[in-house]
DRENTORKOL-3810 file (N, C-alpha, C; in nm, 4 decimals):
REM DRENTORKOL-3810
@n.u->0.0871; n.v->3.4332; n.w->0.7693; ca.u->-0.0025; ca.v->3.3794; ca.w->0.6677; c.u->0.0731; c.v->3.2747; c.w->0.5859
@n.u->0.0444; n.v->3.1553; n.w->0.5704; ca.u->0.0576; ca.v->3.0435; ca.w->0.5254; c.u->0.0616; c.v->3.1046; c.w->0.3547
@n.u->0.1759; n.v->3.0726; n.w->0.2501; ca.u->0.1677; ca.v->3.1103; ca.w->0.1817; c.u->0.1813; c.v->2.9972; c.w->0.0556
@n.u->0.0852; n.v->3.0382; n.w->-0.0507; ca.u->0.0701; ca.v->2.9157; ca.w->-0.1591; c.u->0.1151; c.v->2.9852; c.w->-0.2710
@n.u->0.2299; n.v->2.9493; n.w->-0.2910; ca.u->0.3389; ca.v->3.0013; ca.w->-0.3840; c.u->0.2943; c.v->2.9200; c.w->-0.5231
@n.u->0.3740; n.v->2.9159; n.w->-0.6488; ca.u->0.3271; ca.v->2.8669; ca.w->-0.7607; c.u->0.4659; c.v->2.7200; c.w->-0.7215
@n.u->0.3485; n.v->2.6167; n.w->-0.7607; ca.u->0.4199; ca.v->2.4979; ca.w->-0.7741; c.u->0.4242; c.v->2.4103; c.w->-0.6318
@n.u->0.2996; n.v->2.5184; n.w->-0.5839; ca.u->0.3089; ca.v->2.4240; ca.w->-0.4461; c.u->0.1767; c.v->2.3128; c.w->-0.4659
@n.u->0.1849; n.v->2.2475; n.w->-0.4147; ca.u->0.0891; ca.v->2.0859; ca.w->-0.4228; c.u->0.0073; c.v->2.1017; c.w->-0.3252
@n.u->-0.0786; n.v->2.0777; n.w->-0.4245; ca.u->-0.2791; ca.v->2.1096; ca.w->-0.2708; c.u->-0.3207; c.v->1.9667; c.w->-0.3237
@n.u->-0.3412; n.v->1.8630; n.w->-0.2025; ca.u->-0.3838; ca.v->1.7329; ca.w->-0.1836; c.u->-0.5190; c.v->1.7453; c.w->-0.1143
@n.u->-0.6296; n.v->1.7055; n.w->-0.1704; ca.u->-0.7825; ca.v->1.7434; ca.w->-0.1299; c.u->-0.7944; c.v->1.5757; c.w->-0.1139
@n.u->-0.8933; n.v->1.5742; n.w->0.0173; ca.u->-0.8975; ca.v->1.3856; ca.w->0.0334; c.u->-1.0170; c.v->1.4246; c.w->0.1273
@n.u->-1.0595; n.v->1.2859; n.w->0.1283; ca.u->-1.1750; ca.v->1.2377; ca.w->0.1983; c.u->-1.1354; c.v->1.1003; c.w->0.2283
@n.u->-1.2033; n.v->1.0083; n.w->0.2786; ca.u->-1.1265; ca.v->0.9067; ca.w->0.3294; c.u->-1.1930; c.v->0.7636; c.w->0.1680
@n.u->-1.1829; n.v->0.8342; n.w->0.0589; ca.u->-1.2005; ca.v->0.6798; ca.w->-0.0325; c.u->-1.1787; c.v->0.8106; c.w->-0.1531
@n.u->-1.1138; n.v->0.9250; n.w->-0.1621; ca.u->-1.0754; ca.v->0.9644; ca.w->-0.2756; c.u->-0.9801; c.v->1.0888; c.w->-0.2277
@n.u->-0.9021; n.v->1.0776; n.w->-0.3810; ca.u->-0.7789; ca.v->1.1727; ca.w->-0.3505; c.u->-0.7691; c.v->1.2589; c.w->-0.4392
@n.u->-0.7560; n.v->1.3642; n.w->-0.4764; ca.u->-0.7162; ca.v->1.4882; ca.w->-0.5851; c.u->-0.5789; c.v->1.5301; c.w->-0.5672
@n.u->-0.4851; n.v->1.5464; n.w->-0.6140; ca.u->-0.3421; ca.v->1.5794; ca.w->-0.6388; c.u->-0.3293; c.v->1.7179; c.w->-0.7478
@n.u->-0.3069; n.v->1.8195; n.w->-0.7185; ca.u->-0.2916; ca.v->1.9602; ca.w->-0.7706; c.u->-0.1784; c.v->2.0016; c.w->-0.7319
@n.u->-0.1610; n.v->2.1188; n.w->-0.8436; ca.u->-0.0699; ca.v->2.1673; ca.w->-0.8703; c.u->-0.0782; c.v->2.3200; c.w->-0.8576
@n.u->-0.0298; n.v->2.4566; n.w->-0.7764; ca.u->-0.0631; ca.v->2.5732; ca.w->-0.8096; c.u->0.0345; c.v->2.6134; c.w->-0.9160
@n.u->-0.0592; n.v->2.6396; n.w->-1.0313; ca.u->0.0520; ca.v->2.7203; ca.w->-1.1171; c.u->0.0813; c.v->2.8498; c.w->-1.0858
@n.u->-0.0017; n.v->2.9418; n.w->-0.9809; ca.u->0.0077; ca.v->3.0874; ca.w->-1.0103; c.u->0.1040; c.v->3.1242; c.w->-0.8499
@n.u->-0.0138; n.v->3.1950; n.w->-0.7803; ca.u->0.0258; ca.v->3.2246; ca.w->-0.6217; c.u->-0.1060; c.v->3.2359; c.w->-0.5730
@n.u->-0.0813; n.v->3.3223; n.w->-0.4316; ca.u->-0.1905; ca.v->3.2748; ca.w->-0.3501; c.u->-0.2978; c.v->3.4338; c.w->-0.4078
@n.u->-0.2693; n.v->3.5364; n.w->-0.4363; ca.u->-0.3257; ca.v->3.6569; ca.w->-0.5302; c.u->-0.5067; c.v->3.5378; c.w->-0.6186
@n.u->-0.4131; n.v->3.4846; n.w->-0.6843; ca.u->-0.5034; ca.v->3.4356; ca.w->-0.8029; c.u->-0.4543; c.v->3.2966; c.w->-0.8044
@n.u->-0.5057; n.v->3.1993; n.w->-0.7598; ca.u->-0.5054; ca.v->3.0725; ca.w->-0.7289; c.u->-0.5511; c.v->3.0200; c.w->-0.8948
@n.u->-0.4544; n.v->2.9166; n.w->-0.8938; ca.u->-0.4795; ca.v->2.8468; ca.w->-1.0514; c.u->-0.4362; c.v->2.7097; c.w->-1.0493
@n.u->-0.5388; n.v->2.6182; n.w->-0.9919; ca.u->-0.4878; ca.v->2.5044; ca.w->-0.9443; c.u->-0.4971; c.v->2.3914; c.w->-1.0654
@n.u->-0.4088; n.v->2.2838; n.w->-1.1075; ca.u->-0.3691; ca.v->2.2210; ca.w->-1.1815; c.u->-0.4513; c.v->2.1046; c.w->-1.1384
@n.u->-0.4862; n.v->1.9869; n.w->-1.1948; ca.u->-0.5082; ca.v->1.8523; ca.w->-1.1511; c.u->-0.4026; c.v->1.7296; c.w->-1.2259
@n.u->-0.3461; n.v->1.6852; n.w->-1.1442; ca.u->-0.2409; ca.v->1.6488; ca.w->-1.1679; c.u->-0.2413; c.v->1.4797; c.w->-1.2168
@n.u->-0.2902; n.v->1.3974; n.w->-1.0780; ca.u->-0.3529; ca.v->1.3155; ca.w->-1.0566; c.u->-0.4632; c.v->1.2718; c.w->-0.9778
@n.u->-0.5301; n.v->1.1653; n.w->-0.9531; ca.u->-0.6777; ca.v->1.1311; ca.w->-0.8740; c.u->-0.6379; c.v->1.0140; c.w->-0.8260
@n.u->-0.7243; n.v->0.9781; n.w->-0.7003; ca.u->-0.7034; ca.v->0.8415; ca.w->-0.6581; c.u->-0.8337; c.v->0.7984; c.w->-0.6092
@n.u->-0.8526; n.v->0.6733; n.w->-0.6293; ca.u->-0.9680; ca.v->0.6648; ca.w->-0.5728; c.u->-1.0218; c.v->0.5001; c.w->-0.5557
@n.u->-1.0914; n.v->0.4771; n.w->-0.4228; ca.u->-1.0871; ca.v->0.3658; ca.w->-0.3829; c.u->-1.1892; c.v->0.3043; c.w->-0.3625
@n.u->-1.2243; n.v->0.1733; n.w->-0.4327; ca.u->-1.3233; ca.v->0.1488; ca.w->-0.4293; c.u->-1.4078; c.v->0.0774; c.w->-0.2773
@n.u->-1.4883; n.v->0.1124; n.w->-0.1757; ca.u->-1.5101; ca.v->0.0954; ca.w->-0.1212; c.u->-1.7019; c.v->0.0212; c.w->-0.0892
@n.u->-1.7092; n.v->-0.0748; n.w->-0.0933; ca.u->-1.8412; ca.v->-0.0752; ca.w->-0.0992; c.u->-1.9354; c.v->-0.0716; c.w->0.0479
@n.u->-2.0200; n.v->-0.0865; n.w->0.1303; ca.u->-2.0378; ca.v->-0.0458; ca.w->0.2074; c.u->-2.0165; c.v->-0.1570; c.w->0.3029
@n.u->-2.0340; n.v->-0.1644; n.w->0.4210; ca.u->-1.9895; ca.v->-0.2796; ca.w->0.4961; c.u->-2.1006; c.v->-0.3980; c.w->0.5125
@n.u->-2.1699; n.v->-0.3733; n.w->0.4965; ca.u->-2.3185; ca.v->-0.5016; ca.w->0.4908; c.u->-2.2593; c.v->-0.5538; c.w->0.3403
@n.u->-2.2275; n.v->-0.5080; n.w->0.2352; ca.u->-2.1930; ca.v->-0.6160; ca.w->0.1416; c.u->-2.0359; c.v->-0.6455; c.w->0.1497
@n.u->-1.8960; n.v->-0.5846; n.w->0.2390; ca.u->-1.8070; ca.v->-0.6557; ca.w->0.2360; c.u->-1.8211; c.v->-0.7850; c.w->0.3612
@n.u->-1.9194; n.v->-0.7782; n.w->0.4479; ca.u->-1.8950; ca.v->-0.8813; ca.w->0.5608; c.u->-1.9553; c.v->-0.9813; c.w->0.5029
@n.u->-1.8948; n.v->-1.1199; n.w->0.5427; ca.u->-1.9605; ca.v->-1.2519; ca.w->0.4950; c.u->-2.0741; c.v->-1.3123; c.w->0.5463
@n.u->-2.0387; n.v->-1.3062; n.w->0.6946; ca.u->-2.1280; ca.v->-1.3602; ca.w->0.7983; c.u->-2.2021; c.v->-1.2608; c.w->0.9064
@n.u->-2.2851; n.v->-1.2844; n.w->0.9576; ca.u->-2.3754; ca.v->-1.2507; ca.w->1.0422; c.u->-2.3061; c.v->-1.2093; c.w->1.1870
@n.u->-2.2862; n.v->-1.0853; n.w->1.2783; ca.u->-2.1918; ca.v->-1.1173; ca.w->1.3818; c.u->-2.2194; c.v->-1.2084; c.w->1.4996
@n.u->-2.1075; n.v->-1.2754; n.w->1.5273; ca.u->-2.0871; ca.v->-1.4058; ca.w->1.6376; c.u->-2.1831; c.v->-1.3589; c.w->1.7634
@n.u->-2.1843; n.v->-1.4931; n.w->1.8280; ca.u->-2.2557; ca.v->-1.4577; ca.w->1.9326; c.u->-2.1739; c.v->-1.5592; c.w->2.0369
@n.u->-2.1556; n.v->-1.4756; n.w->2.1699; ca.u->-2.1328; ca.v->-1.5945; ca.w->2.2794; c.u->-2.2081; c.v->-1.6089; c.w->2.4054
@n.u->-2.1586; n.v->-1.7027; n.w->2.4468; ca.u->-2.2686; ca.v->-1.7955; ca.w->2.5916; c.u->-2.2138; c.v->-1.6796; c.w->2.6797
@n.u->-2.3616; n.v->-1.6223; n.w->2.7578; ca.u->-2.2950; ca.v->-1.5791; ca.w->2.8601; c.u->-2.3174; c.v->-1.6939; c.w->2.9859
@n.u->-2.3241; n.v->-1.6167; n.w->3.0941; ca.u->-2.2969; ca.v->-1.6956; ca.w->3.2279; c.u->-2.4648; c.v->-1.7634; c.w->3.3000
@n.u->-2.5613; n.v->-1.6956; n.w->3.2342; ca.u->-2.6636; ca.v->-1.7179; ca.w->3.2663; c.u->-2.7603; c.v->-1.8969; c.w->3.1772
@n.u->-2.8066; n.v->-1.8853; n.w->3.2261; ca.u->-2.8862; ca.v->-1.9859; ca.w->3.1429; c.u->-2.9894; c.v->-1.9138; c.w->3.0562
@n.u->-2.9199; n.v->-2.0401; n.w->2.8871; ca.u->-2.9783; ca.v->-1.9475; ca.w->2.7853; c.u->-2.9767; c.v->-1.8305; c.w->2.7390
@n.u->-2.8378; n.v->-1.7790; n.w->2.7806; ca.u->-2.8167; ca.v->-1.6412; ca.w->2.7516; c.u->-2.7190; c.v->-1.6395; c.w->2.6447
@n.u->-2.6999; n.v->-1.5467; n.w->2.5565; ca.u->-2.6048; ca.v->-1.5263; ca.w->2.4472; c.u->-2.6345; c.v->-1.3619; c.w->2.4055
@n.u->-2.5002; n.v->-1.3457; n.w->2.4192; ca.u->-2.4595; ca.v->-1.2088; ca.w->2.3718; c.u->-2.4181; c.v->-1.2169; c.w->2.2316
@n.u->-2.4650; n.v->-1.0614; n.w->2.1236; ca.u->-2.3682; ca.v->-1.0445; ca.w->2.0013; c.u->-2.2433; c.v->-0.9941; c.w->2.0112
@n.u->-2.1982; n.v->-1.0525; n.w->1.9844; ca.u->-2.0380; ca.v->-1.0018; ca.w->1.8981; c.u->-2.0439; c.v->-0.9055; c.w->1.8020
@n.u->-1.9594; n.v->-0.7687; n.w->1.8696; ca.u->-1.9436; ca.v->-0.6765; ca.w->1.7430; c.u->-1.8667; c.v->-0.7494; c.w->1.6326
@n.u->-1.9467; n.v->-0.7323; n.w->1.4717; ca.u->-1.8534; ca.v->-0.7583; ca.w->1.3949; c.u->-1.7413; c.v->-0.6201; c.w->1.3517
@n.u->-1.6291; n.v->-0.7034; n.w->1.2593; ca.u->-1.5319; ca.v->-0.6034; ca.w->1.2142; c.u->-1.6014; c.v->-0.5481; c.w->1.1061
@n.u->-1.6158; n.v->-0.3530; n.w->1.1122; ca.u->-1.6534; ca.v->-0.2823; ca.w->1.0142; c.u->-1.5811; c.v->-0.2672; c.w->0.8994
@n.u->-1.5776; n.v->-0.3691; n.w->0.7835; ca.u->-1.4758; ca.v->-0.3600; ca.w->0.7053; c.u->-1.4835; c.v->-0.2273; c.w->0.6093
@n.u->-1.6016; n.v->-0.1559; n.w->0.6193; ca.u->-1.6275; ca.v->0.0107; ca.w->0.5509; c.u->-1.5299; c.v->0.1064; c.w->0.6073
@n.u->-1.5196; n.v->0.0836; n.w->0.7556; ca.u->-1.4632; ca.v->0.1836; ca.w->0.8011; c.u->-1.2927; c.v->0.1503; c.w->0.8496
@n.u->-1.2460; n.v->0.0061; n.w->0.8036; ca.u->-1.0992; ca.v->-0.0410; ca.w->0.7537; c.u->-1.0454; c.v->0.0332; c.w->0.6681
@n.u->-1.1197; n.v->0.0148; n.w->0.5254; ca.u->-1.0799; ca.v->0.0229; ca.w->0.4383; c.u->-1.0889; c.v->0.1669; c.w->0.4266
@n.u->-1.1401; n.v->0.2847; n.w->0.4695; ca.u->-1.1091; ca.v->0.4337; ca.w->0.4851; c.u->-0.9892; c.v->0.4635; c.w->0.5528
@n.u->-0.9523; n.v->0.3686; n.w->0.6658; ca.u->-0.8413; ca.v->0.3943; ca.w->0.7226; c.u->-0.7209; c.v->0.3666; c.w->0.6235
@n.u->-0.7351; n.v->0.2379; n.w->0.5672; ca.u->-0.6312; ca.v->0.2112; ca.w->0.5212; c.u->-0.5988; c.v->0.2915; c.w->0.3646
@n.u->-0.7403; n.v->0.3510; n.w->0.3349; ca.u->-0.6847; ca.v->0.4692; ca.w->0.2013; c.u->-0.6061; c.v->0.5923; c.w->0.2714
@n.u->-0.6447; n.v->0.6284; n.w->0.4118; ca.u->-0.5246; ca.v->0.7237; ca.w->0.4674; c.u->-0.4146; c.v->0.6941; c.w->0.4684
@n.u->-0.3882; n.v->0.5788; n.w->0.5042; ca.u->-0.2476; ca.v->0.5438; ca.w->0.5246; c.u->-0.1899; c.v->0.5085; c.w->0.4013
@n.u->-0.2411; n.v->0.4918; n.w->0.2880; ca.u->-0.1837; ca.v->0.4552; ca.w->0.1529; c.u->-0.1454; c.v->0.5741; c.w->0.1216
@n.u->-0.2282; n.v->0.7046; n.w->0.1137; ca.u->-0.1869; ca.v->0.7693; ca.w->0.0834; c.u->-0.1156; c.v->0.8888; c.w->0.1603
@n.u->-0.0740; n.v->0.8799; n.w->0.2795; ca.u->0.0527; ca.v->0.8881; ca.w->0.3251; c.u->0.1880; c.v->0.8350; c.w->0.2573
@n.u->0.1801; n.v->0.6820; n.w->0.2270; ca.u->0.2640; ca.v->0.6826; ca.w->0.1377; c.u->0.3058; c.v->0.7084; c.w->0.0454
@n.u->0.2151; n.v->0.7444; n.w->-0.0637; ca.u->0.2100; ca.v->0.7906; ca.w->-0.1328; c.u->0.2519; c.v->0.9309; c.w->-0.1526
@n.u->0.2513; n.v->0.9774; n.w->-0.0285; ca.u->0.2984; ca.v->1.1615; ca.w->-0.0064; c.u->0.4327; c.v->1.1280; c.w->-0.0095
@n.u->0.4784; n.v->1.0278; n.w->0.0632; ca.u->0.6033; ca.v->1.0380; ca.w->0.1117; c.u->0.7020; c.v->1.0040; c.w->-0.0055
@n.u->0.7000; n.v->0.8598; n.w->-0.0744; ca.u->0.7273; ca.v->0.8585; ca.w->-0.2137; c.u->0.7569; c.v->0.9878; c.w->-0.3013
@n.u->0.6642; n.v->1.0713; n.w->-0.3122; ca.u->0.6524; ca.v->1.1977; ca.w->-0.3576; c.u->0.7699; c.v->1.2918; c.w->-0.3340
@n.u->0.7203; n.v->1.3378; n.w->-0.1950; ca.u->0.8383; ca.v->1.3834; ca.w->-0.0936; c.u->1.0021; c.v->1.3524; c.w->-0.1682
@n.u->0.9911; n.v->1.2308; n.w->-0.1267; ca.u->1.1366; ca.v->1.1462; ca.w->-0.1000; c.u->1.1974; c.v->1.1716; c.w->-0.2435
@n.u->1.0947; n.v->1.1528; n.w->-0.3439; ca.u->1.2027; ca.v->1.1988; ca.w->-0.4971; c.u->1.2006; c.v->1.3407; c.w->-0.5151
@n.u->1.1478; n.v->1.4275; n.w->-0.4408; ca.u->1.1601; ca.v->1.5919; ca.w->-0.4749; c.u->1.0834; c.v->1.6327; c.w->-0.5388
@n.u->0.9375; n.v->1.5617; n.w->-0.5409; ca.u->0.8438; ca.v->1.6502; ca.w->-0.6611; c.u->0.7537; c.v->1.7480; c.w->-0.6179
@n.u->0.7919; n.v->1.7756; n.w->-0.4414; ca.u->0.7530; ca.v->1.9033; ca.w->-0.4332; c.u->0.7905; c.v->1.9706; c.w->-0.2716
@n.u->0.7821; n.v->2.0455; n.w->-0.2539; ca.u->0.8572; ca.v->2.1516; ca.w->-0.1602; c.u->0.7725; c.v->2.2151; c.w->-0.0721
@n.u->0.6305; n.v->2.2271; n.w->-0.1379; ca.u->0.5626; ca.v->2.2878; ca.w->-0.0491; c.u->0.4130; c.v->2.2221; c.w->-0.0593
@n.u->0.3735; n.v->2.2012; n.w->0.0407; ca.u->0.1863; ca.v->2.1079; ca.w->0.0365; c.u->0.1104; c.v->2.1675; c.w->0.1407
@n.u->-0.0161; n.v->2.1583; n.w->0.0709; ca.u->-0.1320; ca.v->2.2353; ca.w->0.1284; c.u->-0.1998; c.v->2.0710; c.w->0.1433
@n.u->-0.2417; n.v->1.9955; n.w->0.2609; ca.u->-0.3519; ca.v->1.9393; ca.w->0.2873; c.u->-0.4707; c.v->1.9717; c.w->0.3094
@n.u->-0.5855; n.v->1.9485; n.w->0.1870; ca.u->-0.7485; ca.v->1.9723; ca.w->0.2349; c.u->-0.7943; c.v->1.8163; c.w->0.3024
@n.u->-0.8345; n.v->1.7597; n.w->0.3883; ca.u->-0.9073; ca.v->1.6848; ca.w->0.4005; c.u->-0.9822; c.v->1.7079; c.w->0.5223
@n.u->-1.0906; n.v->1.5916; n.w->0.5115; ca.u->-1.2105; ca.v->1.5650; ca.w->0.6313; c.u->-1.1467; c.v->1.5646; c.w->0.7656
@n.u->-1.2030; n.v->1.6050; n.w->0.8393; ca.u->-1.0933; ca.v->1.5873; ca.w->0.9955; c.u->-1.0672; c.v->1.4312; c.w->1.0347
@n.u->-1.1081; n.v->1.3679; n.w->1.0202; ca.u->-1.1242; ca.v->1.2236; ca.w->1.0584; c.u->-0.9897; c.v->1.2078; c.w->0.9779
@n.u->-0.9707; n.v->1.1619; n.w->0.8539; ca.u->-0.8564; ca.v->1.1535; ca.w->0.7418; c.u->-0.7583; c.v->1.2489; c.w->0.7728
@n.u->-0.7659; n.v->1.3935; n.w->0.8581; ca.u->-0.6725; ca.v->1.4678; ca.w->0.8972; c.u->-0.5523; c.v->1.4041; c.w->1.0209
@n.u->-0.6628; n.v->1.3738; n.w->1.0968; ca.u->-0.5780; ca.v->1.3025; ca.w->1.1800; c.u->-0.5467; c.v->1.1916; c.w->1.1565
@n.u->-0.5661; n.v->1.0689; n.w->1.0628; ca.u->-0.5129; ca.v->0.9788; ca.w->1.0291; c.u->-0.3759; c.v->0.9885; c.w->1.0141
@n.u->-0.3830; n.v->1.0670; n.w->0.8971; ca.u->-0.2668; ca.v->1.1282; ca.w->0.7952; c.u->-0.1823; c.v->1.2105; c.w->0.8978
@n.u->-0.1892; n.v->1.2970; n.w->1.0105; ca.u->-0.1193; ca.v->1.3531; ca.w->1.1290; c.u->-0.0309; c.v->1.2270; c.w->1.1431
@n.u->-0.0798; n.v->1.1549; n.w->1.1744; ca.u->0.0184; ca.v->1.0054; ca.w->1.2762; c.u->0.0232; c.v->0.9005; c.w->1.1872
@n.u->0.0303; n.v->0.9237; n.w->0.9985; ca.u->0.0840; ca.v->0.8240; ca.w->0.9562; c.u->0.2092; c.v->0.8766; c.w->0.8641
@n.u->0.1950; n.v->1.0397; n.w->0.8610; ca.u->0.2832; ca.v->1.1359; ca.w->0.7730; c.u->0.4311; c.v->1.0608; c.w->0.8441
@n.u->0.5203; n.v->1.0700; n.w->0.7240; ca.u->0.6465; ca.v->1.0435; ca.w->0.7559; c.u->0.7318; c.v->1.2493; c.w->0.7395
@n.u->0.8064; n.v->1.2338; n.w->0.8416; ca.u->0.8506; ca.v->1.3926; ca.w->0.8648; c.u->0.9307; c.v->1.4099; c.w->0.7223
@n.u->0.9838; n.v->1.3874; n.w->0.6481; ca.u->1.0069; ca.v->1.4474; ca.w->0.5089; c.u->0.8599; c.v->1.4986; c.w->0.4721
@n.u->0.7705; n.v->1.4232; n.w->0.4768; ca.u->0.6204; ca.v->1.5106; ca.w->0.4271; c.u->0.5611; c.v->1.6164; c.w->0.5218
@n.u->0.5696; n.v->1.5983; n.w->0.6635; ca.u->0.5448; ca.v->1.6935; ca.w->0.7443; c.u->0.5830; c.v->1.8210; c.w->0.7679
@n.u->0.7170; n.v->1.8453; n.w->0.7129; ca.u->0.8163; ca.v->1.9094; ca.w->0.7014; c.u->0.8172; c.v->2.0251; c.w->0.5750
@n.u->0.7072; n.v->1.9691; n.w->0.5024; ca.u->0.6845; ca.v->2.0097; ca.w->0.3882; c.u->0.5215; c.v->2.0856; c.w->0.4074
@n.u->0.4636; n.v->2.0566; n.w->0.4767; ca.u->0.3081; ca.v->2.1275; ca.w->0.5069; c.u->0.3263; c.v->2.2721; c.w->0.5454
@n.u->0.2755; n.v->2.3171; n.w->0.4674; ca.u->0.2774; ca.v->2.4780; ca.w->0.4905; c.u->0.1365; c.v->2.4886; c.w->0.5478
@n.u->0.0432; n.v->2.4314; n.w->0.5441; ca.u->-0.1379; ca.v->2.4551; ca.w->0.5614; c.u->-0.1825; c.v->2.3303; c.w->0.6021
@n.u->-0.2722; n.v->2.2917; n.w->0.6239; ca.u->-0.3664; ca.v->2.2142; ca.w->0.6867; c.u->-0.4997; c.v->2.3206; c.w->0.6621
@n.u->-0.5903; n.v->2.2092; n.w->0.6007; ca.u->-0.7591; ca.v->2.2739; ca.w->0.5913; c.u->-0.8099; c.v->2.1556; c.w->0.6386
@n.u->-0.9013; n.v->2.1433; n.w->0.7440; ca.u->-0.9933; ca.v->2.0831; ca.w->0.7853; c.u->-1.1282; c.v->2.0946; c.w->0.7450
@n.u->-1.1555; n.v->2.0797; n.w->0.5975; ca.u->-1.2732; ca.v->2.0254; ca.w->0.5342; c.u->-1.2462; c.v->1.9396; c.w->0.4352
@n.u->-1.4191; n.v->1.8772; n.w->0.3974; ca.u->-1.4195; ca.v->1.8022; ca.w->0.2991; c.u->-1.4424; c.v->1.8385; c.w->0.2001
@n.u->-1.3717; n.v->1.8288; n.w->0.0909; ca.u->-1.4211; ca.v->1.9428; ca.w->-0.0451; c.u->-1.3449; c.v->1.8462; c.w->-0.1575
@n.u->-1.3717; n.v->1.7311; n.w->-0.1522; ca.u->-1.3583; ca.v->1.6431; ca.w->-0.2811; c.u->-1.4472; c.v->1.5980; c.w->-0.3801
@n.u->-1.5643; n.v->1.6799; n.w->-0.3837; ca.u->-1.6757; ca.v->1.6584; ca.w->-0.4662; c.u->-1.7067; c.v->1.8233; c.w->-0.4938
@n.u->-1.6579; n.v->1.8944; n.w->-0.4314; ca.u->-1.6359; ca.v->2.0574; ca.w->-0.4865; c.u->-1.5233; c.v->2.0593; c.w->-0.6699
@n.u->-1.5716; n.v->2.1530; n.w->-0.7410; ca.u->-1.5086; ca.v->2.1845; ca.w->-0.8491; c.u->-1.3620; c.v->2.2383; c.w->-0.8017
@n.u->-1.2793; n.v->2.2495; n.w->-0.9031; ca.u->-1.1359; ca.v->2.3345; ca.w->-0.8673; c.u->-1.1873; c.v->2.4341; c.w->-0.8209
@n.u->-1.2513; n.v->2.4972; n.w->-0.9118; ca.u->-1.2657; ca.v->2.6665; ca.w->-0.9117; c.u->-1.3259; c.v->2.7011; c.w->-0.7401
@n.u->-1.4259; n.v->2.6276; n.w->-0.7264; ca.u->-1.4516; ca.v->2.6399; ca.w->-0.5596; c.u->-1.3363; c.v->2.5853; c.w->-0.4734
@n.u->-1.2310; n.v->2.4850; n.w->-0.4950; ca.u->-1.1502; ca.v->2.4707; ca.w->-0.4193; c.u->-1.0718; c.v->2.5648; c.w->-0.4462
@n.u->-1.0370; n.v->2.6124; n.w->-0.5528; ca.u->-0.9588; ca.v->2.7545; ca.w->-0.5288; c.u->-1.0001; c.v->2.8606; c.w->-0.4195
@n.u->-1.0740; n.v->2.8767; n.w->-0.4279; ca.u->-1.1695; ca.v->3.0192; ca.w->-0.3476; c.u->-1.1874; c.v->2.9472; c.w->-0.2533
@n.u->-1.1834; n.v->2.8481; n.w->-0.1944; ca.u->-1.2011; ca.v->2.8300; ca.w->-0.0673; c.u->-1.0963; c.v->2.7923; c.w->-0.0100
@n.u->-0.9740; n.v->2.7868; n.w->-0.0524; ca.u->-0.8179; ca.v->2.7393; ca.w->-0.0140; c.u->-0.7793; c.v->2.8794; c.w->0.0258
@n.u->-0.8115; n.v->2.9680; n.w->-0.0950; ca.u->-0.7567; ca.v->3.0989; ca.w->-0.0793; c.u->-0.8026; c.v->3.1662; c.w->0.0391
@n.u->-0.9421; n.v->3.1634; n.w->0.0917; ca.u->-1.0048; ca.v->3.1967; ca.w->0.1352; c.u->-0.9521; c.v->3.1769; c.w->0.2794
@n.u->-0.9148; n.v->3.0522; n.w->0.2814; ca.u->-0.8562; ca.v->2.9555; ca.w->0.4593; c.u->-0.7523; c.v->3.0439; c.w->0.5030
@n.u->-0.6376; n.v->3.0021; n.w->0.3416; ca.u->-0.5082; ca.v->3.0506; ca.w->0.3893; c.u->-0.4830; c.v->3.1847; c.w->0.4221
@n.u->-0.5856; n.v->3.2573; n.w->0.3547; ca.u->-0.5980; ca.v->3.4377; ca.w->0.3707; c.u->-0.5927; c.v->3.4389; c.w->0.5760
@n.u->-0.7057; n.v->3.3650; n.w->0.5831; ca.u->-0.7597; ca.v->3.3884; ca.w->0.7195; c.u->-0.6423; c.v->3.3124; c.w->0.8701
@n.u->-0.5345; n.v->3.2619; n.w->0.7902; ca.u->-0.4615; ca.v->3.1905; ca.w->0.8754; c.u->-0.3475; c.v->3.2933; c.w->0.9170
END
């Protein structure tokens, strides 16, 4: 059983917001801190694209195909994973914590899998594969507790 000691760091994410906690207690009676938030402004991709997507000639007469455009909605989710990977690692790297519980969306799970630098990996005691960044503490308590009980 994966154990959430006091002072271990529970990081709750979705792919355009971040929660940063703190357990003050243990895993008995979960008493999670909020430490810091992150959060990214993302607007949807019909208002970040400029233009209309391309089109090219095909081989036929009078023929033209669309061009997928670039989904800049679903960039910019990637690239809040990978920020905040760095952001773990930073963390990591000055010692501000020893032990981390990751909650996020599976999509952002595996981001964060293959952008974690091993000082932060090294440090994961848990992995939760849900989204629970619009859940209260008190439900992310009881439902952290709840995972790690069952692991």
């Amino acid at each position: 059983m994966a154990k959430l000691e006091k002072d271990t760091w529970i990081v709750v994410t979705d792919s355009e917001k971040a929660l940063f906690m703190r357990n003050l207690t243990d895993l008995q009676d979960p008493n999670f801190e909020v430490t810091d938030t992150e959060q990214q402004d993302n607007p949807s991709d019909r208002d970040q694209s400029a233009n209309r997507p391309g089109r090219m000639q095909d081989g036929g007469v009078n023929q033209r195909s669309a061009l997928d455009d670039t989904d800049w909605h679903e960039l910019a989710k990637e690239r809040f994973a990978k920020d905040l990977s760095d952001m773990l690692y930073k963390e990591a790297h000055a010692g501000h914590f020893k032990k981390l519980v990751i909650v996020a969306s599976p999509k952002v799970l595996g981001i964060l899998r293959e952008e974690m630098h091993s000082e932060v990996t090294d440090k994961i005691v848990a992995e939760i594969p849900k989204t629970l960044t619009n859940h209260s503490v008190s439900e992310i308590e009881k439902i952290v507790k709840h995972e790690l009980e069952a692991a």
